[in-house]
N, C-alpha and C positions, 0 to 999 in steps of 0.2 A: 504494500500500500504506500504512498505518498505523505509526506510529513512534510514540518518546515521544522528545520533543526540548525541546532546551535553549533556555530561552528570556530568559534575563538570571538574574541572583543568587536563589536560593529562588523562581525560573519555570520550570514545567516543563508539557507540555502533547502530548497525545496529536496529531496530525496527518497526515493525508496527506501521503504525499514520493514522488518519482517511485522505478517497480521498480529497481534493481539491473541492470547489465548487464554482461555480460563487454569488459573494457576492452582483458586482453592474454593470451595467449595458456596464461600458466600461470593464469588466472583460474576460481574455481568460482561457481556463484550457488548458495546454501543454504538451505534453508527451516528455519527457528529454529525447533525444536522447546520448547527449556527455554532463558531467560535470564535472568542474578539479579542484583541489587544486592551492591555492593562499598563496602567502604568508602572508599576509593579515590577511589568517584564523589561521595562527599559533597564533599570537595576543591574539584569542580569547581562542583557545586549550591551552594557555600557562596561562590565567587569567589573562589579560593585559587588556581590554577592559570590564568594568562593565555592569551590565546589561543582562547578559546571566542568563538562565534558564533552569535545569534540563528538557530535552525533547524536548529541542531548534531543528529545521534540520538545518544542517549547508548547506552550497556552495552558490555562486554569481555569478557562471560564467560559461553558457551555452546555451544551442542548443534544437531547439528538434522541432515538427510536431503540429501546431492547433490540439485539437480535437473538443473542442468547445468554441463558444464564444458567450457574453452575446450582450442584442437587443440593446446597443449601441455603439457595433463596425462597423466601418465602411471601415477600410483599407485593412483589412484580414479577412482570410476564414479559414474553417473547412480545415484541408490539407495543409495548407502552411509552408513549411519548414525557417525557422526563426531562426536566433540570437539573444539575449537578453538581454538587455543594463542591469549593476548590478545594476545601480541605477534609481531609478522610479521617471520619469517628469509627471509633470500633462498634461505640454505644452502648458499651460495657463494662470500661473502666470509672473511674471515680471521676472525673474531670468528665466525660460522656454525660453520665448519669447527673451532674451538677450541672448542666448544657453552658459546660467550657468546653468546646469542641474541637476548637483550635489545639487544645494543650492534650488532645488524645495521647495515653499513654503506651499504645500498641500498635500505633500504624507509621510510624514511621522506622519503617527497617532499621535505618542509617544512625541509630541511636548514639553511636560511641562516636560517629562521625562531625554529628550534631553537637555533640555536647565539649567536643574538642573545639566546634569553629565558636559555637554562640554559649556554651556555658551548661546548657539544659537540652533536652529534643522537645520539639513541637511536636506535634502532629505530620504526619505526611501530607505533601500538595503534588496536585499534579503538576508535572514540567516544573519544578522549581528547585533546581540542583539536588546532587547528592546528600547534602546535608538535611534535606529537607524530603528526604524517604529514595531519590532518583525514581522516581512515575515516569513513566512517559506523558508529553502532555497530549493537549486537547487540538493542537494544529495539525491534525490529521484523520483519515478519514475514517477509521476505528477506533475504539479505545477499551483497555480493559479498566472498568470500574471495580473497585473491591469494596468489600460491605454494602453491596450493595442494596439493600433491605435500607440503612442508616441513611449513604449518601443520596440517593434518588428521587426526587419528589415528582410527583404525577403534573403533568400542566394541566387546567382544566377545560370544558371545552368551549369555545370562543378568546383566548389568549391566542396570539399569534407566536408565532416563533422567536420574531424580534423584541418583542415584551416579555419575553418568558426569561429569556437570553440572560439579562442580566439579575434577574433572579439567581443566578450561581453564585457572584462576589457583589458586583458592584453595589447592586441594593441591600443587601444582610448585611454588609462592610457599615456603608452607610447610616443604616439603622441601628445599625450597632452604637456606632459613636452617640448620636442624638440621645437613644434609650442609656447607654450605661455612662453617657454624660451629664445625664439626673436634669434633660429640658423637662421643664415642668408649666402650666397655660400661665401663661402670663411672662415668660420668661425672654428677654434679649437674646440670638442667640446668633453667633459671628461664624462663619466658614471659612477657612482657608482651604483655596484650591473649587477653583468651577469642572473640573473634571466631571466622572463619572459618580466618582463615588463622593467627589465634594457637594454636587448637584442633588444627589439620593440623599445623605446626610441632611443637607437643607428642607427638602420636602418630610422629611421623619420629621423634624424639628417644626414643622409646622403643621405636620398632622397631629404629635404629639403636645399641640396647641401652646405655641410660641407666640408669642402676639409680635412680633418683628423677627426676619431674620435676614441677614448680612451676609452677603458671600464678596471675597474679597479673591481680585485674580487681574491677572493685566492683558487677558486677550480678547480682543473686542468680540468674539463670536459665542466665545463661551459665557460671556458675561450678557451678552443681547439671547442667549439660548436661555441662560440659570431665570433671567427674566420672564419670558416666554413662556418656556417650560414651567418653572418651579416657582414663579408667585413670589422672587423674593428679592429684596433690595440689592445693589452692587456697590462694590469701590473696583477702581483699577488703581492698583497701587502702584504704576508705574506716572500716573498724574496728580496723587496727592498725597500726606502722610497718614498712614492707615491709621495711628494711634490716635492722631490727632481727630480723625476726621469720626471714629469710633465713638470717641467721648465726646465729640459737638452732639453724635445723634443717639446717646444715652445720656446726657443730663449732665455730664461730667464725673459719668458713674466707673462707663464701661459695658462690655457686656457681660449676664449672670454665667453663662456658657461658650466655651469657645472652642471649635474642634477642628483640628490640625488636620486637611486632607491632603496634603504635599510630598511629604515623607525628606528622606535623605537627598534629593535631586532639585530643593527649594531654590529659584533666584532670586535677583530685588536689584533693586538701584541703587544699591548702596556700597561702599568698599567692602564691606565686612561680605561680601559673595565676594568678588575675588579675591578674598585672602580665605575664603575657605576653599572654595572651589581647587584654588593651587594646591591646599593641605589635602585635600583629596585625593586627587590626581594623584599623589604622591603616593597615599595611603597613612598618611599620618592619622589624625581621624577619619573613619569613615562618613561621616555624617555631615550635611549643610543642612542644620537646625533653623534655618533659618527663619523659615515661618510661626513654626513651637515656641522661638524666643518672642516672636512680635506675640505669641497669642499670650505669654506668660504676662509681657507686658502689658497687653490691652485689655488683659480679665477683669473684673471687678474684683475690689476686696475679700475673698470671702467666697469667691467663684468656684466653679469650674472646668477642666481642661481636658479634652481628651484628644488622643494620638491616635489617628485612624492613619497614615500616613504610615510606609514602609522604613523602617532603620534595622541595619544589619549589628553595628559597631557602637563604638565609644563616638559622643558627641563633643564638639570643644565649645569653652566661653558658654556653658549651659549657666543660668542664673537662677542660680540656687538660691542666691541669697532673696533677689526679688521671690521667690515662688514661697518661700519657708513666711516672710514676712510678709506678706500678704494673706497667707493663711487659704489658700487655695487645693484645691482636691484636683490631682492628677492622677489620667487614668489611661490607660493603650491595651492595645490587643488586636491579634488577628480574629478575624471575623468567625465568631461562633455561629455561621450560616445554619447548622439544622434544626437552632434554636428559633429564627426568623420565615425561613423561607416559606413554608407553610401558608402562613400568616400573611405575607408578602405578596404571594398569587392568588390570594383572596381578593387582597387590596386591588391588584390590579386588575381582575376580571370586574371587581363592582367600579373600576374606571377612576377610584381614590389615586392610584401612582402612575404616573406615563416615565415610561422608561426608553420604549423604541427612537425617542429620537435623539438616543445618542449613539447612534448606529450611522454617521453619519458619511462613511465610505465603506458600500458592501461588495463585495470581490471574491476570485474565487482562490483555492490555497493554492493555486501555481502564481498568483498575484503575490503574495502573504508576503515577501521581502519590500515589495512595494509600497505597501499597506502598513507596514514597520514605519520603514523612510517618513511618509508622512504623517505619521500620529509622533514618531518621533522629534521632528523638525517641526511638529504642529502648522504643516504648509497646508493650505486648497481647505483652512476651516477645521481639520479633521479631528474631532473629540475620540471618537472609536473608531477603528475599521473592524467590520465583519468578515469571516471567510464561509462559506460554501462550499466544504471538503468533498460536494458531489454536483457541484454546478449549479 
């Protein structure tokens, strides 16, 4: 079958890799209907995240039709159209069962691998280095699902493909931060990053009845979209000072909630990006905090802070001292999606969350390096590309 796989720093390359096959018993094989680019994956196209492997398939985030599944599945069938959570629960350890799902104690093979690069193992993802279980990903026209009973969720009928789509990360990611960021009705609630999952985040925050929310980002498409789409106020931080402009339209308060959707790959117009950017590069720190520090700053007293945004490493110039004396609750995690997604495709069958239009270059995965280029370079507009592992 046909993949797009990883092939060294900004190499990436369409390839045959052998089919997919059931290994154990709760295994599903899937035929990928819709899979998209994430920002997440630029991390790895960029050499941020250790542990990738010439011949890696990349993607995390997808759809697609049973075609077979192994003798101990039990929830699904040969034929069921499904969403697919990017990160794999077993649904039976302690962290499953507390629906921390990200921090699954049994799926990610690469335990000792993991815990040598980051300290502790995650959970397994698909496509997302060794350290992180080595899955195959989802940019390809099969895939083997494991657990699949946990990870799988049924689409319902009137959802389309492209609404259903990001049901995998984007929107559980999203939701995650708004809900375990403690938005409560009546609440300020500020964005960093008009992405995918910056934009899903904002719309949680205002279903979970924010009376204002603020998405902060400097690209003019994304921000006339976050508009459009998601009902919710804008800065472009590259026309005025976000702190500043933050506390003109909280009272001189602030916002109660602030959730970082940028991760390690943050810019800004300021010097402190290239003086991080170079320590980067280098690999001194891994991290350009740089949006996490404006949110520490811009919080309210007494606030809120959550890190939906990807960090692999040690961060530099973190301000401790502002976050301790301010007296602020900070909080991160990868997306406990089997907690959410359920819930999530409800919402959008009753027409509550629009998600399809950030599918905004669809293509097929002989395109998929293309489709990289510009979600990476963010040229021709592009929030997501979609691929079409079957035309």
């Amino acid at each position: 079958m046909k993949a797009l796989c990883w092939e060294g720093v900004n190499k990436l390359a369409v390839e045959r890799v052998p089919d997919p096959q059931i290994l154990n018993d709760q295994d599903a094989i899937l035929k990928v209907t819709l899979t998209t680019t994430c920002g997440s994956d630029l991390h790895l196209i960029n050499g941020f995240i250790p542990t990738m492997r010439a011949g890696d398939v990349m993607g995390h985030e997808f759809m697609g039709e049973i075609v077979e599944v192994g003798p101990g599945v039990r929830r699904r069938k040969v034929g069921d159209r499904v969403v697919v959570c990017s990160f794999i629960g077993c649904g039976r350890c302690w962290y499953c069962t507390h629906d921390l799902w990200s921090l699954c104690d049994n799926t990610n093979t690469n335990w000792e691998l993991a815990q040598e690069v980051f300290g502790f193992e995650t959970g397994g993802v698909y496509g997302y280095s060794h350290a992180m279980g080595g899955y195959k990903g989802s940019h390809s026209e099969y895939i083997r699902v494991p657990m699949a009973d946990y990870g799988t969720f049924p689409v319902p009928d009137g959802v389309n493909d492209k609404d259903a789509l990001y049901a995998s990360d984007a929107a559980p990611t999203g939701w995650m931060g708004a809900h375990l960021g403690g938005v409560e009705p009546g609440d300020v609630v500020a964005v960093w990053g008009a992405g995918g999952v910056g934009q899903m985040a904002a719309r949680a925050a205002g279903l979970l009845g924010a009376d204002r929310v603020i998405v902060i980002d400097h690209l003019p498409e994304r921000l006339a979209m976050t508009e459009q789409y998601i009902g919710a106020e804008t800065i472009d931080f590259s026309q005025t000072d976000v702190d500043a402009e933050l506390r003109e339209r909280t009272g001189g308060r602030g916002p109660d909630v602030c959730i970082e959707a940028v991760g390690m790959e943050a810019v800004s117009k300021d010097m402190k990006y290239a003086y991080d950017k170079v320590k980067q590069q280098v690999h001194l720190p891994q991290e350009r905090p740089i949006a996490l520090r404006e949110a520490i700053r811009s919080c309210r007293k007494g606030g809120s802070v959550f890190v939906l945004g990807v960090f692999g490493g040690l961060a530099d110039k973190f301000p401790l001292g502002m976050l301790m004396n301010k007296g602020l609750t900070v909080r991160g995690a990868q997306q406990h999606g089997h907690r959410y997604i359920p819930m999530l495709l409800e919402r959008i069958a009753a027409g509550e969350l629009s998600t399809g239009h950030l599918a905004t270059h669809e293509m097929s995965l002989d395109e998929a390096p293309t489709g990289y280029e510009l979600f990476k370079s963010k040229k021709d507009g592009c929030v997501r590309a979609v691929f079409r592992p079957h035309g």
